[in-house]
PANU-166872 format. One line per 3 residues: number of its first residue (from 1); their letters; for each residue x, y, z of C-alpha. Coordinates in nm, 3 decimals, always signed. Each point is the difference from the previous one (the first is absolute). Layout:
BEGIN
NUM	A	X/Y/Z ~ ...
This chain:
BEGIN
1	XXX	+0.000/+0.000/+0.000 ~ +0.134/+0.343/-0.119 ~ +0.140/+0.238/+0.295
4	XXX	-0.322/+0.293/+0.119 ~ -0.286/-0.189/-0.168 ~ -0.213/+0.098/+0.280
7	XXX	+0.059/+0.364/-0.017 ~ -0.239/+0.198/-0.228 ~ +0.023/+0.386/+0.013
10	XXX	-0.250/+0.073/+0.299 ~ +0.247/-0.165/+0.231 ~ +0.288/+0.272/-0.097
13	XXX	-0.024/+0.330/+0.171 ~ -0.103/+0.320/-0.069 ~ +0.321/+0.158/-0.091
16	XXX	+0.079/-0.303/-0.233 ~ -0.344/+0.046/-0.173 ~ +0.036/+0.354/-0.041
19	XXX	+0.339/-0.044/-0.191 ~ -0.211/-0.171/-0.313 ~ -0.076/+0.236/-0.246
22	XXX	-0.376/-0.152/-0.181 ~ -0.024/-0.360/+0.007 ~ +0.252/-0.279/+0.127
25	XXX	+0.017/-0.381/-0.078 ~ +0.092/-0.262/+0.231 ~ +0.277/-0.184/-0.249
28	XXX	+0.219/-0.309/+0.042 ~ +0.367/+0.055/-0.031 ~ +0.122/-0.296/-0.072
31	XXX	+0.388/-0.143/+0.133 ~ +0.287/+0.129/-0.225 ~ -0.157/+0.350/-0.052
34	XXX	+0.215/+0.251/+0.055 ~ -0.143/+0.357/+0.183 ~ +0.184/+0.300/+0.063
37	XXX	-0.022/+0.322/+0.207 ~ +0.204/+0.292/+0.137 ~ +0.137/+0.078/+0.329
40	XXX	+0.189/+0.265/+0.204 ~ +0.269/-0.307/+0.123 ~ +0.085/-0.350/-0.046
43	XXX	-0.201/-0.112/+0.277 ~ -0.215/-0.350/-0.150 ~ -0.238/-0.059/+0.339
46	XXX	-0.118/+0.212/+0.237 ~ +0.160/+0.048/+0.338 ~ -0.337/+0.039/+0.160
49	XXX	-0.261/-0.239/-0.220 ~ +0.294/-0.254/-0.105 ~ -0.202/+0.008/-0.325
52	XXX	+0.128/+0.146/-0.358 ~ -0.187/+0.275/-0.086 ~ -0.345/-0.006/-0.178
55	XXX	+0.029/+0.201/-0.290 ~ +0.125/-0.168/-0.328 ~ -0.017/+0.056/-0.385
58	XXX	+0.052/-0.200/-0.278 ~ +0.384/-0.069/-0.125 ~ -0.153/-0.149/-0.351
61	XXX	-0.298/+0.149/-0.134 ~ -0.325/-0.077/+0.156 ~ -0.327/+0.022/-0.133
64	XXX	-0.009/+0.416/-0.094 ~ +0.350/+0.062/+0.190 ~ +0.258/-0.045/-0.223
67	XXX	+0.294/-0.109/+0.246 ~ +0.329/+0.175/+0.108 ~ +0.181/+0.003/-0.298
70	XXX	-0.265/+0.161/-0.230 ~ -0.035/+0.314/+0.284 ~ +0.343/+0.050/+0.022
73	XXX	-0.007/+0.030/-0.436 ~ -0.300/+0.215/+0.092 ~ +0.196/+0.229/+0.259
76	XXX	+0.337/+0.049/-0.260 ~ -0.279/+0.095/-0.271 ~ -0.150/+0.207/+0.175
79	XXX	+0.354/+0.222/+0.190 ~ -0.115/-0.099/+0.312 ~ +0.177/-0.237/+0.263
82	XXX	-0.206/-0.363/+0.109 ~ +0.010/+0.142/+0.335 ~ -0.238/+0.321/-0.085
85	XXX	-0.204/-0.217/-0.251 ~ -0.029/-0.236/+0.354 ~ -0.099/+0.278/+0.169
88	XXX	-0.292/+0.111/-0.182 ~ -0.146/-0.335/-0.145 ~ +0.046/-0.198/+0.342
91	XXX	-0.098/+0.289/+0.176 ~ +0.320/+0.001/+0.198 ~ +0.062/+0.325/+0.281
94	XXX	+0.342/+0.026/+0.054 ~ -0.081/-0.064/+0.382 ~ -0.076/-0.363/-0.062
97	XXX	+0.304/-0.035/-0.214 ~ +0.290/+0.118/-0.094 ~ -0.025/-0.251/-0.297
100	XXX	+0.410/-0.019/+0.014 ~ -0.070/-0.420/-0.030 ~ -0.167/-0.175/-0.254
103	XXX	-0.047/-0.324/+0.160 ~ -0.124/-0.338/-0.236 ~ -0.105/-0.285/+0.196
106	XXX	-0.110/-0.357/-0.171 ~ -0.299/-0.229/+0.122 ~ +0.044/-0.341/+0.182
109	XXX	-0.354/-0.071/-0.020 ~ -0.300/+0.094/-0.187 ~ -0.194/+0.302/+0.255
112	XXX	-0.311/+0.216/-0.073 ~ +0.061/+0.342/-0.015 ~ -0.259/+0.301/-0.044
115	XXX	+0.078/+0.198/-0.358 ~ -0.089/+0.317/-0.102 ~ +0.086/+0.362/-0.059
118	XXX	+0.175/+0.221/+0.249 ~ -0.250/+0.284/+0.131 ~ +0.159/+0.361/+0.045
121	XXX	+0.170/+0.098/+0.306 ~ +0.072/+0.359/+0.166 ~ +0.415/+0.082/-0.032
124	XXX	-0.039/+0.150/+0.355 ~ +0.299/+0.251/-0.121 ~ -0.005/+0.308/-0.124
127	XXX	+0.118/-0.037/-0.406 ~ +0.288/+0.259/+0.078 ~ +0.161/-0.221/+0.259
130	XXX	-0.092/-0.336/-0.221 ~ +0.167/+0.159/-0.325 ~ +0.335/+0.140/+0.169
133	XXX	+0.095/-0.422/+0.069 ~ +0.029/-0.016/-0.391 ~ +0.243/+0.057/-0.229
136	XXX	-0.051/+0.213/-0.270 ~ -0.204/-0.171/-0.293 ~ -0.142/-0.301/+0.193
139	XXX	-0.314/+0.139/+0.137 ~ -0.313/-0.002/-0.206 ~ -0.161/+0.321/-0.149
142	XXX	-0.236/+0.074/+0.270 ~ +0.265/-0.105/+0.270 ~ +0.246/+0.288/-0.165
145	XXX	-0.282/+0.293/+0.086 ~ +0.032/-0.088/+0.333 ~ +0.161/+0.355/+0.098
148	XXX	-0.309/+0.164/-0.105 ~ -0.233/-0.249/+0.140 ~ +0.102/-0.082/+0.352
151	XXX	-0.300/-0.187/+0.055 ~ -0.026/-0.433/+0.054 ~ -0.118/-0.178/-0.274
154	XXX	-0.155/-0.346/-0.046 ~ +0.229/-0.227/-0.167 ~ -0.281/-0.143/-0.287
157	XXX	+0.040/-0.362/+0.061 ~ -0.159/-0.199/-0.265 ~ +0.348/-0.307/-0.047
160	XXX	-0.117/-0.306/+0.157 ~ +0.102/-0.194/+0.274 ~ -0.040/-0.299/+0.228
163	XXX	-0.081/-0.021/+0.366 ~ +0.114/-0.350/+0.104 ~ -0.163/-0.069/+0.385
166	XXX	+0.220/-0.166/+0.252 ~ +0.335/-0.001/-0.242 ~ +0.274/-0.218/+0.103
169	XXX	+0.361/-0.012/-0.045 ~ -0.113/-0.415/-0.027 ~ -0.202/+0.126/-0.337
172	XXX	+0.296/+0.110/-0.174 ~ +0.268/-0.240/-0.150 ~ +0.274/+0.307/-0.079
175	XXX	+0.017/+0.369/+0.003 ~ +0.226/+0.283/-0.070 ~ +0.028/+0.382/+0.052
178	XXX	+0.147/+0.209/-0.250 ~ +0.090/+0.347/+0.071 ~ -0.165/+0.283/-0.193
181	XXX	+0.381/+0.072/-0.107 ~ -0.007/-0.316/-0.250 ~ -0.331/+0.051/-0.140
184	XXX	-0.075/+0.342/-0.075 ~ +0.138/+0.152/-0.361 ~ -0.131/+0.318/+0.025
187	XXX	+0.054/+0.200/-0.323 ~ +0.014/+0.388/+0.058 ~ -0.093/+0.239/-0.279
């Protein structure tokens, strides 16, 4: 029997609810599949839960995501680094993360997950502060304006994750972190 069967999305909290943007799925991942997400340090379980975190997305593409590889082509296209293009389509506040990891992680065992799209979330920061951590070139448009619009913003959401109940280091048969160093590419104009 598949890992969280008897989960369906009533049983997850508010906050976790919230953080789907329309409609979710509960999926099967099945073992092999590779997942990825970013992180502010190379830290694979929590201290306090002794669970990996919950939030995953697709390595490979996956049903309307169309995997790492094909947003990081989408990121150099478009002059912008992964990180920022993270930022806005996972909905990702630089509070939660500093995104300086990208961590992959493999499945043991087949697990349900919940799938959908992020929902927006509130930066919490003034744009100002938020746009003087970049270097010059890598934020987007709207992120540039920032000194004439010191107000938050909601990062848009709308990239799709998975919230994976109860994840294990015991669900995973390898992982790796790569720092942001060895996968960004950035291309300034």
């Amino acid at each position: 029997m598949p890992f969280n069967e008897k989960y369906s999305f009533t049983d997850m909290p508010p906050h976790v609810q919230a953080a789907f943007k329309y409609k979710h799925d509960k999926v099967l991942l099945h073992k092999g599949m590779k997942l990825y997400r970013f992180g502010s340090d190379q830290t694979l379980v929590n201290p306090r839960t002794n669970l990996l975190p919950n939030w995953w997305s697709p390595y490979e593409a996956y049903e309307h995501d169309p995997g790492w590889e094909q947003k990081k082509n989408f990121a150099r296209h478009m002059n912008i680094s992964v990180r920022e293009l993270a930022r806005v389509l996972a909905a990702l506040p630089e509070q939660w993360s500093s995104a300086e990891y990208l961590l992959t992680a493999t499945l043991s065992v087949d697990i349900y997950a919940f799938f959908g799209n992020f929902a927006q979330q509130n930066t919490r920061q003034p744009l100002s502060q938020w746009d003087q951590q970049r270097r010059p070139g890598e934020s987007i448009a709207h992120i540039r304006q920032a000194k004439t619009n010191p107000q938050p913003i909601n990062l848009p959401g709308g990239g799709t994750q998975f919230y994976i109940p109860d994840f294990n280091q015991f669900y995973i048969s390898s992982h790796q972190f790569t720092s942001y160093k060895m996968f960004e590419e950035p291309k300034f104009r």
